[in-house]
N, CA and C atoms as a LAMMPS dump frame, in Angstrom:
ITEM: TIMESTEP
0
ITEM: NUMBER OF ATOMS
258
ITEM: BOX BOUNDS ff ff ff
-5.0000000000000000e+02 5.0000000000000000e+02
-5.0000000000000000e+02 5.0000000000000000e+02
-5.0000000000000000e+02 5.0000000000000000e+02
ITEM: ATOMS id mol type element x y z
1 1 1 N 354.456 -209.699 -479.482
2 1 2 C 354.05 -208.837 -478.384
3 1 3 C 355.18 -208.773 -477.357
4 2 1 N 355.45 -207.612 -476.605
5 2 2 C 356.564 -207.72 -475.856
6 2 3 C 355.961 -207.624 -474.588
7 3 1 N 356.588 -208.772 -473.898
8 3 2 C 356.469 -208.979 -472.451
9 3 3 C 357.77 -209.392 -471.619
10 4 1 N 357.448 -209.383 -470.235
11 4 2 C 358.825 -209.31 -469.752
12 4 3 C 359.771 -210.503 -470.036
13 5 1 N 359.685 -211.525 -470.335
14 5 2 C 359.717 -212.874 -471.242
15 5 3 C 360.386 -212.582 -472.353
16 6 1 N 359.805 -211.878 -473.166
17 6 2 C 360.511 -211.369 -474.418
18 6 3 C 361.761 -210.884 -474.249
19 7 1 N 361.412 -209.611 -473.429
20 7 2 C 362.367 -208.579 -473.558
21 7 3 C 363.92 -209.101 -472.556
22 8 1 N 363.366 -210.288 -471.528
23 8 2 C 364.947 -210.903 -471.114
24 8 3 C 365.271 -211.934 -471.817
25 9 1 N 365.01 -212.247 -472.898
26 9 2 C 365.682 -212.899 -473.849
27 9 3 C 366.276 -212.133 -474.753
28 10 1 N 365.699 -211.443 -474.93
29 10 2 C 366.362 -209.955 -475.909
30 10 3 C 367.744 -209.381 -474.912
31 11 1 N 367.576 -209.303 -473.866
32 11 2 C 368.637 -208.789 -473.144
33 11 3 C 369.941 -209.836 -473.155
34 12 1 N 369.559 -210.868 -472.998
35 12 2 C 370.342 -211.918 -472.409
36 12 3 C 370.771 -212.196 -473.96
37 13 1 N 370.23 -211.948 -475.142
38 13 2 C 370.566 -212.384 -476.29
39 13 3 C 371.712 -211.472 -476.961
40 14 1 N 371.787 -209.842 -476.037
41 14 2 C 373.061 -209.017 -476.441
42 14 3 C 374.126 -208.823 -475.576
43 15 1 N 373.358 -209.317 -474.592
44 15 2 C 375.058 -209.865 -473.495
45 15 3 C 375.497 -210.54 -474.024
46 16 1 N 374.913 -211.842 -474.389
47 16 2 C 375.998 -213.005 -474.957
48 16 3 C 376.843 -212.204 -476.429
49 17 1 N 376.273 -211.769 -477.247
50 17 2 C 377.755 -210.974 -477.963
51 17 3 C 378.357 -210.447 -477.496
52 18 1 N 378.164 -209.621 -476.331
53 18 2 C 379.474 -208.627 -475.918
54 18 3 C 380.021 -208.901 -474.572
55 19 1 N 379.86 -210.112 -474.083
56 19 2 C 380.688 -211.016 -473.335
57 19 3 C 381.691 -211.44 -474.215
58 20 1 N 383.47 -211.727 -473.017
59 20 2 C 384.133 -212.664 -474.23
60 20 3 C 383.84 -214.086 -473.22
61 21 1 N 385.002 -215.06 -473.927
62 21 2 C 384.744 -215.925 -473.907
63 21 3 C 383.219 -217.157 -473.574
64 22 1 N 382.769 -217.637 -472.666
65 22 2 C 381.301 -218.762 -473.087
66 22 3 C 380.819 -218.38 -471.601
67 23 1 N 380.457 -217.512 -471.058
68 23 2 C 380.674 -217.715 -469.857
69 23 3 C 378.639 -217.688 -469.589
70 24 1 N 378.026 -218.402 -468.507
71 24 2 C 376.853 -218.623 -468.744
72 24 3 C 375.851 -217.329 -468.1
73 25 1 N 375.129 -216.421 -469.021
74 25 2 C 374.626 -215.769 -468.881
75 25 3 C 373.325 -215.957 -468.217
76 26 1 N 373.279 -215.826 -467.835
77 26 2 C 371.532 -215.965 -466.858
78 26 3 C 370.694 -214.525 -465.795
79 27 1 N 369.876 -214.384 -465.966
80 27 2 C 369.167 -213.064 -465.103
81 27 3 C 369.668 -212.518 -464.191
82 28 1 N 370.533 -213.133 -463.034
83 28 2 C 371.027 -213.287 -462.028
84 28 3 C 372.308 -212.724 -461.845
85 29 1 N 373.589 -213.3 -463.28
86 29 2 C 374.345 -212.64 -463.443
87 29 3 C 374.967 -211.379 -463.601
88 30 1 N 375.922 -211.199 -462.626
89 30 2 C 376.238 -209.75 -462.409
90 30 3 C 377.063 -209.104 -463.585
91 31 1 N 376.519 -208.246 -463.914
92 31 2 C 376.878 -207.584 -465.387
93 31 3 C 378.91 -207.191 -465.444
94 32 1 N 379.165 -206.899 -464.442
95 32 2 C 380.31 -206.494 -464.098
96 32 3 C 381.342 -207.721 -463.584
97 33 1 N 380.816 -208.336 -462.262
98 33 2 C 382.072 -208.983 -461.644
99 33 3 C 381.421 -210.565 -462.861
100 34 1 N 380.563 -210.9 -462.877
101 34 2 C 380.389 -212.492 -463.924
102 34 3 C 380.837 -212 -465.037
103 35 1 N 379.956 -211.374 -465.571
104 35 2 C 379.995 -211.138 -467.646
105 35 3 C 381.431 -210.43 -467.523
106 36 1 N 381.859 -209.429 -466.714
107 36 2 C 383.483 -208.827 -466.986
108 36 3 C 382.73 -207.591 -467.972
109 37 1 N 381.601 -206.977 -467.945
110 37 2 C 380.978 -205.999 -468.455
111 37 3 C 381.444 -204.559 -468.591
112 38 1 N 382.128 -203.94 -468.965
113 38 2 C 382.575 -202.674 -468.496
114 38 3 C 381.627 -201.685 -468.824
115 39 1 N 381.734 -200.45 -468.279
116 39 2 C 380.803 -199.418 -468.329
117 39 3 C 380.402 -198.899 -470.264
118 40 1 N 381.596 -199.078 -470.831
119 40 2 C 381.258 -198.784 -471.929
120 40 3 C 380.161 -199.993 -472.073
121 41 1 N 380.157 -200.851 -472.344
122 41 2 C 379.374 -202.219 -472.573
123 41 3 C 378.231 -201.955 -472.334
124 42 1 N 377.595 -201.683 -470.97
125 42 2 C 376.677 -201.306 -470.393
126 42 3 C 375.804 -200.231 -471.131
127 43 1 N 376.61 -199.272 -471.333
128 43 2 C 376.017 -198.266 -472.414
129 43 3 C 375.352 -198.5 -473.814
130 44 1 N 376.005 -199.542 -474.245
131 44 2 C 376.002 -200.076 -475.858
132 44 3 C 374.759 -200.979 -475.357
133 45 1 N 374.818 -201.709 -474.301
134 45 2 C 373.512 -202.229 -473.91
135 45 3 C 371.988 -201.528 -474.067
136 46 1 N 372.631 -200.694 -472.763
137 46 2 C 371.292 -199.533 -472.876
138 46 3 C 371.115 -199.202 -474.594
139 47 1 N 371.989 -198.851 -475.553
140 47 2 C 371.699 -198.186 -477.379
141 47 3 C 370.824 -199.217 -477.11
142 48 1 N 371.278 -200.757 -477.841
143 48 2 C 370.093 -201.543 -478.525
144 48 3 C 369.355 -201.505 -477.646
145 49 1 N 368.745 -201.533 -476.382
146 49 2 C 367.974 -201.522 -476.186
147 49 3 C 366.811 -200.378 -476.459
148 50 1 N 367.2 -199.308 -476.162
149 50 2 C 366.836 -198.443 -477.141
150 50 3 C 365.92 -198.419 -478.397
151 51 1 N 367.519 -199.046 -479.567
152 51 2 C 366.679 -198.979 -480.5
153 51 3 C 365.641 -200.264 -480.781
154 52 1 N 366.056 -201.131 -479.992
155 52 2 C 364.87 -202.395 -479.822
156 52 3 C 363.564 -201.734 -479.79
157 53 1 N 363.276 -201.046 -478.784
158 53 2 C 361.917 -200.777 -477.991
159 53 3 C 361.836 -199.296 -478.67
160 54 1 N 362.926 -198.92 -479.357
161 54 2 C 362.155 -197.541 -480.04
162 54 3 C 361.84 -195.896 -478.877
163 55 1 N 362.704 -196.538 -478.103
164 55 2 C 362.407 -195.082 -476.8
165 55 3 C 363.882 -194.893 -476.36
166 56 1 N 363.408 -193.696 -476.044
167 56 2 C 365.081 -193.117 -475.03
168 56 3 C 364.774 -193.295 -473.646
169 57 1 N 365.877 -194.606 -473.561
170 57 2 C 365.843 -194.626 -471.632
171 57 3 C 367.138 -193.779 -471.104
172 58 1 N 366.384 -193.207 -469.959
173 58 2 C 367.147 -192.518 -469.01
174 58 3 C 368.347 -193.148 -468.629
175 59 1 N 369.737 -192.532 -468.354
176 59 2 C 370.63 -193.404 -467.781
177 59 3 C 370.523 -193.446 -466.712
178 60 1 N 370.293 -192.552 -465.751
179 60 2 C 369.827 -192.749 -464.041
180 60 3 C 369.397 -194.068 -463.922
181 61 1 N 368.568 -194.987 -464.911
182 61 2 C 368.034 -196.289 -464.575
183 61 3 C 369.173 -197.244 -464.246
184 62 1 N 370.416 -197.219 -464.612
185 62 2 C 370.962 -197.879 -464.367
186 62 3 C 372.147 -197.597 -463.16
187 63 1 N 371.968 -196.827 -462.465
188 63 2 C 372.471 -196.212 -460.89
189 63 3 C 372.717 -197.514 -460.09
190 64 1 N 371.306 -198.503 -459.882
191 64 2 C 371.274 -199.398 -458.908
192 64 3 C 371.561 -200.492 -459.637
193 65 1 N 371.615 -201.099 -460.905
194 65 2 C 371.511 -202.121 -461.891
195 65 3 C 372.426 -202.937 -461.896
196 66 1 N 372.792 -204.425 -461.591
197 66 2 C 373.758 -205.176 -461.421
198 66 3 C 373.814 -206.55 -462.228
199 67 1 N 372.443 -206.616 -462.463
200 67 2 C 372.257 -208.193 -463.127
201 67 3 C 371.061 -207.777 -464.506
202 68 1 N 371.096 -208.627 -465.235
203 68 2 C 370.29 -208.322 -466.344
204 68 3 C 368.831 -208.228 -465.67
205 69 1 N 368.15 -209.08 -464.404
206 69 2 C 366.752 -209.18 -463.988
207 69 3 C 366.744 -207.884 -463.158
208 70 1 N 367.61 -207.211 -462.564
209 70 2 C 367.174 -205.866 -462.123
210 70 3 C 367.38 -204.478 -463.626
211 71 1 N 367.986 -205.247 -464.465
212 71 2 C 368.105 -204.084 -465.701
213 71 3 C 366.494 -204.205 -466.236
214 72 1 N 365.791 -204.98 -466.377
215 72 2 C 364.604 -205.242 -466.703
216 72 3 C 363.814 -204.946 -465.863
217 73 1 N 363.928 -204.704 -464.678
218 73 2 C 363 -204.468 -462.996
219 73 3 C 363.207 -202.92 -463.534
220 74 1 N 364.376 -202.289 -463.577
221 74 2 C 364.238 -200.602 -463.817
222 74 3 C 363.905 -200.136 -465.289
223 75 1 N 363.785 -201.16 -466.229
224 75 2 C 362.79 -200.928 -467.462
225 75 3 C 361.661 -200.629 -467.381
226 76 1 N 360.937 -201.432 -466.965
227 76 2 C 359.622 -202.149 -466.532
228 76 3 C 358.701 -200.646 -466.518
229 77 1 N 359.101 -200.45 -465.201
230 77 2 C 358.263 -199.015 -465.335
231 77 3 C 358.263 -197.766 -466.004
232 78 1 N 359.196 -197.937 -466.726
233 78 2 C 359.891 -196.606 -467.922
234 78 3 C 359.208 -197.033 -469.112
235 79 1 N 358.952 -198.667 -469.556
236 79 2 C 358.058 -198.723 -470.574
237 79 3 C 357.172 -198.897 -470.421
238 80 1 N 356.389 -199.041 -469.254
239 80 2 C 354.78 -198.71 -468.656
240 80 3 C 354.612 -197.211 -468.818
241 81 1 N 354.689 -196.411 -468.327
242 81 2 C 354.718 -194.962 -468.393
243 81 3 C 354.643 -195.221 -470.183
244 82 1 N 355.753 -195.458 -470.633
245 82 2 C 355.749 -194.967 -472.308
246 82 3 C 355.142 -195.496 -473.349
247 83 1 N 354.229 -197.172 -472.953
248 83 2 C 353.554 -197.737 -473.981
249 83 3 C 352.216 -198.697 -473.153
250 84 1 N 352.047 -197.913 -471.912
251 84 2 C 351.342 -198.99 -471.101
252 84 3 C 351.707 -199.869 -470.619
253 85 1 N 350.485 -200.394 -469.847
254 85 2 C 350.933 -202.073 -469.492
255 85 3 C 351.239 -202.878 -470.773
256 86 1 N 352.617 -203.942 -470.042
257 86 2 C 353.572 -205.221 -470.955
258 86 3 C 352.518 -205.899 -470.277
């Protein structure tokens, strides 16, 4: 069942591949100045996530988005709207 639990382990589980070197990923971490994330990255993020959850998210969601726990805060309600309450 996917809950918000799930789905930031799922997140945090495709940063850590497309981070380099060991660097410690956590909710908090800023996708850009910690992970060294570049915009392409970000994008490839948003795909699997995507094809994880099986929906097309908007890119506007990620306008304000800095850390993996606000990438999941501007999910949240895009997969409420599209599969109900998580």
């Amino acid at each position: 069942m996917l809950n918000r639990e799930v789905l930031m382990d799922y997140i945090l589980e495709c940063l850590q591949g497309m981070v380099s070197g060991n660097p410690e990923i956590k909710p908090e971490s800023d996708l850009v100045n910690d992970l060294g994330l570049e915009s392409i990255k970000v994008m490839s993020l948003l795909m699997m996530l995507e094809d994880k959850l099986d929906i097309s998210i908007p890119i506007n969601i990620l306008l304000n988005v800095r850390t993996p726990e606000q990438l999941l805060d501007a999910l949240m309600p895009h997969l409420e709207s599209t599969n109900g309450s998580l």
